[in-house]
MARRO-455448 format. One record per residue (C-alpha): x, y, z. Coordinates in Angstrom, 2 decimals. Layout:
<pavos>
<<X, Y, Z>>
...
</pavos>
This chain:
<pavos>
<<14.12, -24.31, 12.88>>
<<15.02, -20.40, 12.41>>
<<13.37, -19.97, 16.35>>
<<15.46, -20.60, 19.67>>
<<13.40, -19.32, 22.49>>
<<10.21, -19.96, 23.52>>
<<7.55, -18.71, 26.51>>
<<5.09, -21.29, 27.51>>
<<2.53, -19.63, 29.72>>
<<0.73, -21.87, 31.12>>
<<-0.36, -22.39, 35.42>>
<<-0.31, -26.32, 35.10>>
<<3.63, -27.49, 36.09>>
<<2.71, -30.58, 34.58>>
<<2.42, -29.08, 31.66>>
<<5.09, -26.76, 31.79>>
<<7.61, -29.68, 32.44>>
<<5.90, -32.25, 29.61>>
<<6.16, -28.99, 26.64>>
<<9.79, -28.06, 28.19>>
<<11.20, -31.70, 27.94>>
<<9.68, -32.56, 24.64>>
<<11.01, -28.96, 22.92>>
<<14.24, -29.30, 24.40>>
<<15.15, -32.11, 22.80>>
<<15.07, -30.27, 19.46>>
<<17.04, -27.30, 20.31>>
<<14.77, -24.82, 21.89>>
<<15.57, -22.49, 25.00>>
<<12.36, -22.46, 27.11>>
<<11.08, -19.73, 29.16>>
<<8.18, -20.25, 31.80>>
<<5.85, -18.57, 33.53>>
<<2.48, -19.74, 35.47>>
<<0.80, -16.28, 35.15>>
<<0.44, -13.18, 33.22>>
<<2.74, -11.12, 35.33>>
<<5.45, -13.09, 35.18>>
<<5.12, -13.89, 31.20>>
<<4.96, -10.39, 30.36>>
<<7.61, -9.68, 32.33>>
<<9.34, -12.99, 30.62>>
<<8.01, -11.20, 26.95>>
<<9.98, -7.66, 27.50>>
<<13.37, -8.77, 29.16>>
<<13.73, -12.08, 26.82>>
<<12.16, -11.23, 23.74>>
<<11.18, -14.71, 23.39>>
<<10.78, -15.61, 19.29>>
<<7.13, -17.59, 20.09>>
<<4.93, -17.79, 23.32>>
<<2.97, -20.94, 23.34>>
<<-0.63, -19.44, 25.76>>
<<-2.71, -21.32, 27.97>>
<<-6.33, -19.02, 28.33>>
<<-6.47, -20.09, 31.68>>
<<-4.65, -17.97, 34.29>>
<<-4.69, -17.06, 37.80>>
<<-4.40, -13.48, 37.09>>
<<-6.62, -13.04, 34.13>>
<<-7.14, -14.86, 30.29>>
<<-4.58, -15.41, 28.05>>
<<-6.79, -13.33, 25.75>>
<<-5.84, -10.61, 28.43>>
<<-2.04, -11.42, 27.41>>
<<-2.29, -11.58, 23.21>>
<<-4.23, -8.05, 22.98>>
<<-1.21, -5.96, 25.87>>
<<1.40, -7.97, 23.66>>
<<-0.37, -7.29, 20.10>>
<<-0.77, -3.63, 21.50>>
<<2.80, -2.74, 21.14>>
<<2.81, -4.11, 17.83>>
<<4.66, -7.17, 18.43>>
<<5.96, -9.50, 15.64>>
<<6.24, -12.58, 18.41>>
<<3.85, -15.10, 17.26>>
<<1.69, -16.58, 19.67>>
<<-0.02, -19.82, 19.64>>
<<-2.81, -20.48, 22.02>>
<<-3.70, -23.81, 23.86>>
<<-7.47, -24.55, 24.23>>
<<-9.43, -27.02, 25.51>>
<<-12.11, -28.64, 23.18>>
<<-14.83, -27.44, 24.25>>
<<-13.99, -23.52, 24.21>>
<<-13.82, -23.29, 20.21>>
<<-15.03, -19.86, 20.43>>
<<-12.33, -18.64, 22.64>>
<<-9.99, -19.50, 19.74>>
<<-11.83, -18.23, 16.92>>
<<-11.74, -15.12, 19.44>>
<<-7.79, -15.08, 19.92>>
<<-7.17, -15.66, 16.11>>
<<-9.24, -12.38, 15.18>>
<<-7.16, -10.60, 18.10>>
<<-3.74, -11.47, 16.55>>
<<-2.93, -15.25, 17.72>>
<<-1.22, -16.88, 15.11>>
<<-2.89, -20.21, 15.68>>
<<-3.88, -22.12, 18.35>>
<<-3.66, -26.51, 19.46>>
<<-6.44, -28.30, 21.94>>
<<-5.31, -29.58, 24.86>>
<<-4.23, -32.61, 25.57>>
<<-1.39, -31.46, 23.14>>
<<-0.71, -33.53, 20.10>>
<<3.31, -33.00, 19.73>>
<<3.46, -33.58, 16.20>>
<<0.85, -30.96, 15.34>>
<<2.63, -28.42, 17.92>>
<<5.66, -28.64, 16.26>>
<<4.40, -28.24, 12.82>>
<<2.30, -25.09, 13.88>>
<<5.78, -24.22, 15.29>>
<<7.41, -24.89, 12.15>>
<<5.09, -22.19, 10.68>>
<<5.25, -19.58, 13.23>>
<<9.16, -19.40, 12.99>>
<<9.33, -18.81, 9.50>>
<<6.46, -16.41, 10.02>>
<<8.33, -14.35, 12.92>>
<<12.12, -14.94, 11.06>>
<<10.51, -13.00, 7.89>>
<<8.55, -10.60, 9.49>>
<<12.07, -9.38, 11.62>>
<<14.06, -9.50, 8.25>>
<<11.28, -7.14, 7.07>>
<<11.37, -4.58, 9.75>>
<<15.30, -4.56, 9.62>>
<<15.16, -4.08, 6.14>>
<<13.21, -0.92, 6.06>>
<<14.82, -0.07, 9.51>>
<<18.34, 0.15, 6.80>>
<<16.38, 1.80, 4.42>>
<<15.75, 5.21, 6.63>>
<<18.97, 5.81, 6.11>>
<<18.29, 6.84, 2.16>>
<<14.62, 8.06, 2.03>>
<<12.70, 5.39, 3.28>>
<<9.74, 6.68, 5.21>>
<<6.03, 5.71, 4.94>>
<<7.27, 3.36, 2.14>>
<<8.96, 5.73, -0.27>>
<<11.94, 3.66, -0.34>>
<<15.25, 4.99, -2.24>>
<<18.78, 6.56, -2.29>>
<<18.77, 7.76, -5.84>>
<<19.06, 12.20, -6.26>>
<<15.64, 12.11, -7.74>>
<<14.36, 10.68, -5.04>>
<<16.31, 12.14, -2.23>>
<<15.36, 15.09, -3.89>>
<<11.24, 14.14, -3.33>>
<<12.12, 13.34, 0.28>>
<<13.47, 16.71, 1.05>>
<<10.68, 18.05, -0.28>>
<<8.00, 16.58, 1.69>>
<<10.17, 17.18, 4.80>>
<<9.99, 20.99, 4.37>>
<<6.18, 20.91, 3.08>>
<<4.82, 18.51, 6.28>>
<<6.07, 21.66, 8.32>>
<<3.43, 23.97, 6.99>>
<<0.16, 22.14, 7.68>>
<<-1.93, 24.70, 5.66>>
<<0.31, 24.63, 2.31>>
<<-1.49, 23.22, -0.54>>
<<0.39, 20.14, -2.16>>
<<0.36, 19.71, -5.94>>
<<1.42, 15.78, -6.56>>
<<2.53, 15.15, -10.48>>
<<4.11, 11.83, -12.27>>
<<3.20, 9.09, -13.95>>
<<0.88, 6.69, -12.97>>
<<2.54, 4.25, -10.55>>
<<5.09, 6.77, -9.41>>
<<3.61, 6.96, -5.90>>
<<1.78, 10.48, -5.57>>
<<-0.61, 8.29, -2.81>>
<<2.59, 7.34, -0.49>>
<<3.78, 10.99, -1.01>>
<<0.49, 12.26, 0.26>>
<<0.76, 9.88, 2.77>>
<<3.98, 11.00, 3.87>>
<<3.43, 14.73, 3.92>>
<<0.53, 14.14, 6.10>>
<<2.39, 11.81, 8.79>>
<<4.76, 14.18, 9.56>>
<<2.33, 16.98, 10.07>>
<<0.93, 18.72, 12.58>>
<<-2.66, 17.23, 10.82>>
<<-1.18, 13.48, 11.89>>
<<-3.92, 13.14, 14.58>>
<<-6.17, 13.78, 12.26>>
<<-7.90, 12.46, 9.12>>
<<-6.48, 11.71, 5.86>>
<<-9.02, 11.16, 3.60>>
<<-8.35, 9.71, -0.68>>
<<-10.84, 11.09, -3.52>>
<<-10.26, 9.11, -6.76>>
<<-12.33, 11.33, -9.19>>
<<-11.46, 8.83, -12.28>>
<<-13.83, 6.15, -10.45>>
<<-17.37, 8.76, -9.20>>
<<-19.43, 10.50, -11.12>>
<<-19.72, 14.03, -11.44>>
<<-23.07, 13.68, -9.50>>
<<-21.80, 11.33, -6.88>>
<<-18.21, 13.80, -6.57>>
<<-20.44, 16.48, -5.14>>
<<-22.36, 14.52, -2.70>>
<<-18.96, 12.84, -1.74>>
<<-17.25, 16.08, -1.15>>
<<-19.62, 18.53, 0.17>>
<<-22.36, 16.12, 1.83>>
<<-26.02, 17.08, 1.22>>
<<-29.64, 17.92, 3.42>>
<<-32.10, 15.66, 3.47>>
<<-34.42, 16.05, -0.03>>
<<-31.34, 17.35, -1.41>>
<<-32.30, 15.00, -4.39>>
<<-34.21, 11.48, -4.43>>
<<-32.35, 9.40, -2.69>>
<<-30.88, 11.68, 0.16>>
<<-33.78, 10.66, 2.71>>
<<-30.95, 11.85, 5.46>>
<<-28.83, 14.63, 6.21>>
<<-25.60, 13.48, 4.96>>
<<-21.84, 15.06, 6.01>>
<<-19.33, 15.34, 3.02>>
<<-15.48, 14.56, 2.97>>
<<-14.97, 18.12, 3.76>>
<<-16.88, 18.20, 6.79>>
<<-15.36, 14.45, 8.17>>
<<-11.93, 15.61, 7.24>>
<<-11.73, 18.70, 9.37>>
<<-8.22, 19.91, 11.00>>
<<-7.01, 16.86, 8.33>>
<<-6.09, 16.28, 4.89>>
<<-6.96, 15.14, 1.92>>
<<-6.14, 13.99, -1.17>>
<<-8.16, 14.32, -4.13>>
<<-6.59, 11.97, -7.08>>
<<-6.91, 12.11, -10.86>>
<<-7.95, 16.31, -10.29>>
<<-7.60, 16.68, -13.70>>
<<-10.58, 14.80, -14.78>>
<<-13.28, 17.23, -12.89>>
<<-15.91, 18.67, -14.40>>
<<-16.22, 23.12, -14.67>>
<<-18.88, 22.74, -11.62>>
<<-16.66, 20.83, -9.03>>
<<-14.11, 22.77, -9.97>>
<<-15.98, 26.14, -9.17>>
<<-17.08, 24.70, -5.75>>
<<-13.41, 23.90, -4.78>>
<<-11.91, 26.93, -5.72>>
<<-14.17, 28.82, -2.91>>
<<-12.85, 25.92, -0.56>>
<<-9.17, 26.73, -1.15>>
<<-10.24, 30.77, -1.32>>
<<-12.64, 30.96, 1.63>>
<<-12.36, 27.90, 3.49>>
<<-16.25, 27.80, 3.62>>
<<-18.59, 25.34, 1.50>>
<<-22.29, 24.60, 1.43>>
<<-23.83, 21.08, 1.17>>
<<-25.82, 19.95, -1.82>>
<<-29.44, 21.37, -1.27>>
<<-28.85, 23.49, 1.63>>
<<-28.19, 27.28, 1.95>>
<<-25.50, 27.57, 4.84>>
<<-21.91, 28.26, 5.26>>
<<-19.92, 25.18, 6.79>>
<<-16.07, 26.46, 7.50>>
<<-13.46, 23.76, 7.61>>
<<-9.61, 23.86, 8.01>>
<<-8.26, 20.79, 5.81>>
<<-4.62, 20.76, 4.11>>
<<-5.75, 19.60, 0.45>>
<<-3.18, 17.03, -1.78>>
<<-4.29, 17.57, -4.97>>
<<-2.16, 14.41, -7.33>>
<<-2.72, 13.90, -11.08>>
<<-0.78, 12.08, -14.16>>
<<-2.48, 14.55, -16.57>>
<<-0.46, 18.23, -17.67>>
<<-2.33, 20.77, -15.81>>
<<-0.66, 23.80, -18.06>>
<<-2.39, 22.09, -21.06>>
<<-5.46, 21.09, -19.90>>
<<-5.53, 24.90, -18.66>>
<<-4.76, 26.03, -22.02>>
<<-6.98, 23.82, -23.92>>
<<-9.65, 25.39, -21.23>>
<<-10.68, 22.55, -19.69>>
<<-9.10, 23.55, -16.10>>
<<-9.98, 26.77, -14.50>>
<<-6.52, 29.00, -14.56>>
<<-7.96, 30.48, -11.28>>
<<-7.81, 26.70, -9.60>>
<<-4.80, 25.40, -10.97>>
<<-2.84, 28.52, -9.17>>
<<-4.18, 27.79, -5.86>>
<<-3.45, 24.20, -6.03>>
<<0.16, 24.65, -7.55>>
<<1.44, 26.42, -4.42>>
<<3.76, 23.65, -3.55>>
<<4.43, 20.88, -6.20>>
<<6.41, 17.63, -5.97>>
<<7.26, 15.46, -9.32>>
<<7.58, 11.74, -8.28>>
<<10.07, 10.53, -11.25>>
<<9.39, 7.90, -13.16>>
<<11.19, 4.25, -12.35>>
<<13.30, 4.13, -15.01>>
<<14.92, 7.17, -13.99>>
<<15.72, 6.11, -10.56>>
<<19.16, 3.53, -11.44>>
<<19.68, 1.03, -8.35>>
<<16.38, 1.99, -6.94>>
<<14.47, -0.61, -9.23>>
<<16.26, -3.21, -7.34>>
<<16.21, -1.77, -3.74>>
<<12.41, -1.94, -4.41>>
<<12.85, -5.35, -5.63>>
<<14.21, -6.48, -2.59>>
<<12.09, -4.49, -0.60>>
<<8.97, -6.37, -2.35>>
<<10.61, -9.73, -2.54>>
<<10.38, -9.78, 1.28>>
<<6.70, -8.28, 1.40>>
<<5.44, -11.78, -0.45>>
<<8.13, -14.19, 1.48>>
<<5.96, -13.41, 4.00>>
<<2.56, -13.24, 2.27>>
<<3.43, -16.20, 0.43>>
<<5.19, -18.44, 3.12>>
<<8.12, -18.24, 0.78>>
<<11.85, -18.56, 1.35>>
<<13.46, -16.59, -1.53>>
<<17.30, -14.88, -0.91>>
<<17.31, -12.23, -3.14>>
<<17.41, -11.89, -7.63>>
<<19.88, -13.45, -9.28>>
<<22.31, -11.80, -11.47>>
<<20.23, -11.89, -14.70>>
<<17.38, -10.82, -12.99>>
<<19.24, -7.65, -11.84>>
<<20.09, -6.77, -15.13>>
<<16.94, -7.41, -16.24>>
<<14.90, -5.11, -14.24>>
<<17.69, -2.72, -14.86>>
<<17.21, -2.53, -18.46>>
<<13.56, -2.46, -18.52>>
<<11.49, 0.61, -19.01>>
<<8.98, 0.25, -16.41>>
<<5.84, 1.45, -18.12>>
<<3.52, 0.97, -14.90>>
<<6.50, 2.55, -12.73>>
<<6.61, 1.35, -8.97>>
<<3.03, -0.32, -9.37>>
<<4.07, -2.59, -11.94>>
<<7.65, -3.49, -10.57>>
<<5.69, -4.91, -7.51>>
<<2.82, -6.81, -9.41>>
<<6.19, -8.61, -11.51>>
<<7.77, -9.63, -7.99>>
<<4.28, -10.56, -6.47>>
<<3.51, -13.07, -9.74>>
<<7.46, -14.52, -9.72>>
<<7.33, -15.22, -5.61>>
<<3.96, -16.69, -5.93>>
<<4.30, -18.77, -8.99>>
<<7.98, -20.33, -8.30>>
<<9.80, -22.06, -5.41>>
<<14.24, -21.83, -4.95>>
<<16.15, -19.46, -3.15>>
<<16.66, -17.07, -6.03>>
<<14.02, -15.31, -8.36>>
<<15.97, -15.88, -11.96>>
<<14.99, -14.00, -14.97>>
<<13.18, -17.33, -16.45>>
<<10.53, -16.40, -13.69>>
<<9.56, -12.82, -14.42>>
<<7.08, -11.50, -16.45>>
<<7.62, -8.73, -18.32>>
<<4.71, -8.67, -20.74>>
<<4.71, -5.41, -22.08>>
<<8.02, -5.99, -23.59>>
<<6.26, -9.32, -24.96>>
<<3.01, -7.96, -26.19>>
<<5.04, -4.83, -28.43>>
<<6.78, -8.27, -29.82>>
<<4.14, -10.02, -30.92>>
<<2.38, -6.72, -32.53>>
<<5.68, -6.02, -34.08>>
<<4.60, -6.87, -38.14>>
<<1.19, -5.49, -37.91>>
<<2.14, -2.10, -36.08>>
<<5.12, -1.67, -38.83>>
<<5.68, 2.01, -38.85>>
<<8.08, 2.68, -42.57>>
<<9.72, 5.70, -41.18>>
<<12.08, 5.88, -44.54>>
<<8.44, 7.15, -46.01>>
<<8.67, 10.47, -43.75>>
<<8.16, 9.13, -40.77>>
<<5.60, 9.21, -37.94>>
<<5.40, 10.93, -34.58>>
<<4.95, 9.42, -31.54>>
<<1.69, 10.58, -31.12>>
<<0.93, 9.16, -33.84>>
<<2.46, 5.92, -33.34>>
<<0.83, 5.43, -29.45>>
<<-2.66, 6.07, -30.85>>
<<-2.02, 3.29, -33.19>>
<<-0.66, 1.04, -30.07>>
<<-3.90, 1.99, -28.43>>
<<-6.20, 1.27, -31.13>>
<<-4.81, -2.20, -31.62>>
<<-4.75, -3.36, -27.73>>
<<-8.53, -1.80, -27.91>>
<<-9.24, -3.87, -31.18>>
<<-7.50, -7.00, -29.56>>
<<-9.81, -6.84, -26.54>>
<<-13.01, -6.04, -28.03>>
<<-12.68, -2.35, -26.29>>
<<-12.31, -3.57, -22.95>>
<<-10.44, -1.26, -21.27>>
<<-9.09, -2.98, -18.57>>
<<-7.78, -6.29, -20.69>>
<<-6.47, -3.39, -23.28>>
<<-4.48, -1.89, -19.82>>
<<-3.47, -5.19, -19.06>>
<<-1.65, -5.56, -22.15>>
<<-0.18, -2.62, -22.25>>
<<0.78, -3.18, -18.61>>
<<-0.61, 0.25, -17.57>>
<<-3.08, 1.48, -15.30>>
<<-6.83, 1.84, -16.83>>
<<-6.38, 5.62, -15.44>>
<<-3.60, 5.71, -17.42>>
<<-5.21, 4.03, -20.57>>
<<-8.54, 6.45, -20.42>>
<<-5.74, 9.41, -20.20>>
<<-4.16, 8.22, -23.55>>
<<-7.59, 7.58, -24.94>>
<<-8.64, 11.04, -24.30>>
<<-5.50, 12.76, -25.41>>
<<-5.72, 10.43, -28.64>>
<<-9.34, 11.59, -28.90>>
<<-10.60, 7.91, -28.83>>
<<-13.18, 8.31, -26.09>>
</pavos>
């Protein structure tokens, strides 16, 4: 097994001695203790790698015990003992954080497979945490993993924005890039920490719904607004937010948040006061702000006070070993989802990965590791395992998207609006099976649509 210690609390010697003798046998080091003083004194000076938990204790419950332990964020698994008739006590302790529990009298067998399941669980978990303990040392915090210049570069960046709380952050990059970690980020190490952070997608509300989201409305504002109703704004107050996709909102929202950024002040929908708020706004988008400005479809006025301080999160493909840092980093995400075992790629794999575009960026590079660790069993994830069905799909179109570029050529404008109209004629215009071919975002595929003029 890949545990060697573990606390039985438990006030019954009887008990104590039967569970010590039996586990013994198979290699473990046991701890006891016959009350919850003396186990969580046991728990901090012996770091024990599973606590087997009576709920039955002089000094208290063992549900006492599981919520101080699971309170300091604990990766120790902890397995309760129950007797039969207190089925809601365990239903209770696996919502708080137990890993499982067993009924009294204990069945061996079925204690040592839940065991079996709680060492991998804990073994995984600690690889994990010492994993992205490594990774600080590049620029891995809040799950912006990597040690490449671009993205040291990013890191730096947030660093010296976090320390002005007020600044307002302009995200830009691809879809998939992380923009939301980097929001994340900057607002963690803020002042702002304590409070809020709030995420507006504008790509999935309505320009209707957008205002009643953001701004909050009276009662009788409209219809359905039978109460008084606080907006983002309002609930976000001394915090951030970050309002995603800002390219796609309409001339009115944009009006109302300019005099947010300019006077701090806002009124909700259908009423005729001033409500002042102090919130540090993230504004991220995939979309070329200059353009959309100069084809007049974004307010010049509001794209100056949101590009005060802007970050770029590169695209994969430019970040070198980072693609498989991030595929390790994943790989042990889904061990643990997925009660899996793997080691690492293999050497094809690597180069594999390495050599691949990365359409969908960081998004997509996790939904490839996520199907291969799910879908296979070994110790290595070889290339025969991965997915990479963009590459695949461009195959398969190759003789009917046959571009003669001896004949003058084509641009590649020209040729991704032709990509786009086939996925979309391929999936009877559904959107998200088109996106799914093209292994990009639907954000992303609406985007090209627009710019393409096919929406």
């Amino acid at each position: 097994m890949l545990c060697k210690t573990i606390l039985i609390v438990d006030d019954e010697n009887l008990i104590r001695w039967s569970l010590k003798q039996e586990l013994a046998k198979i290699g473990f080091t046991i701890f006891e203790a016959e009350n919850i003083k003396q186990a969580y004194s046991l728990f901090q000076e012996k770091d024990p790698d599973v606590i087997i938990l009576d709920q039955v204790l002089p000094d208290g419950t063992g549900i006492d015990l599981l919520t101080e332990i699971k309170l300091q964020n604990s990766f120790t698994p902890i397995i309760m003992l129950t007797a039969v008739d207190r089925s809601q006590t365990a239903v209770q302790a696996m919502k708080l954080g137990a890993f499982d529990y067993v009924t009294k009298p204990v069945n061996m067998e079925e204690l040592i497979v839940v065991l079996e399941k709680a060492c991998e669980s804990t073994h995984l978990k600690r690889q994990v945490a010492h994993f992205i303990k490594s990774q600080q040392k590049t620029c891995g915090f809040y799950g912006l993993l990597g040690s490449s210049p671009p993205m040291k570069q990013v890191c730096e960046q947030i660093s010296k924005i976090a320390q002005s709380s007020g600044t307002t952050v302009l995200l830009t990059g691809e879809s998939g890039t992380g923009k939301e970690l980097a929001a994340k980020a900057i607002h963690l190490r803020s002042e702002r920490r304590e409070k809020p952070l709030i995420l507006v997608n504008f790509s999935a509300l309505t320009e209707t719904l957008v205002e009643s989201e953001l701004f909050g409305h009276e009662r009788g504002a409209f219809t359905d607004a039978r109460i008084q109703k606080k907006g983002i704004f309002e609930i976000s107050d001394g915090g951030t937010i970050l309002l995603d996709e800002i390219g796609d909102i309409s001339q009115k929202i944009q009006v109302k948040l300019l005099r947010v950024l300019e006077q701090k002040t806002f009124q909700r929908v259908g009423g005729t006061s001033d409500i002042s708020v102090d919130v540090r706004i993230i504004a991220a988008t995939n979309q070329p702000l200059e353009r959309l400005v100069r084809e007049g479809k974004f307010r010049s006025d509001l794209y100056y006070r949101l590009n005060v301080a802007t970050i770029l999160l590169p695209p994969l493909r430019e970040r070198g070993e980072d693609i498989l840092l991030l595929a390790d980093y994943f790989l042990n995400e889904f061990n643990i989802s997925f009660h899996k075992n793997f080691k690492g790629l293999s050497e094809d794999t690597k180069k594999m990965f390495l050599n691949y575009e990365w359409p969908g960026n960081v998004r997509e590079l996790r939904n490839v590791v996520e199907r291969a660790v799910l879908m296979d069993d070994g110790e290595y994830i070889f290339s025969h395992h991965v997915e990479l069905g963009h590459i695949h799909s461009l195959r398969r179109e190759k003789s009917e998207l046959a571009f003669d570029l001896d004949s003058g050529g084509h641009s590649l404008d020209s040729i991704e609006k032709q990509i786009l109209i086939k996925a979309l004629e391929k999936t009877n215009q559904n959107q998200s099976q088109a996106a799914k071919i093209l292994k990009i975002s639907r954000d992303t595929l609406r985007y090209r649509m627009k710019k393409h003029h096919l929406l």
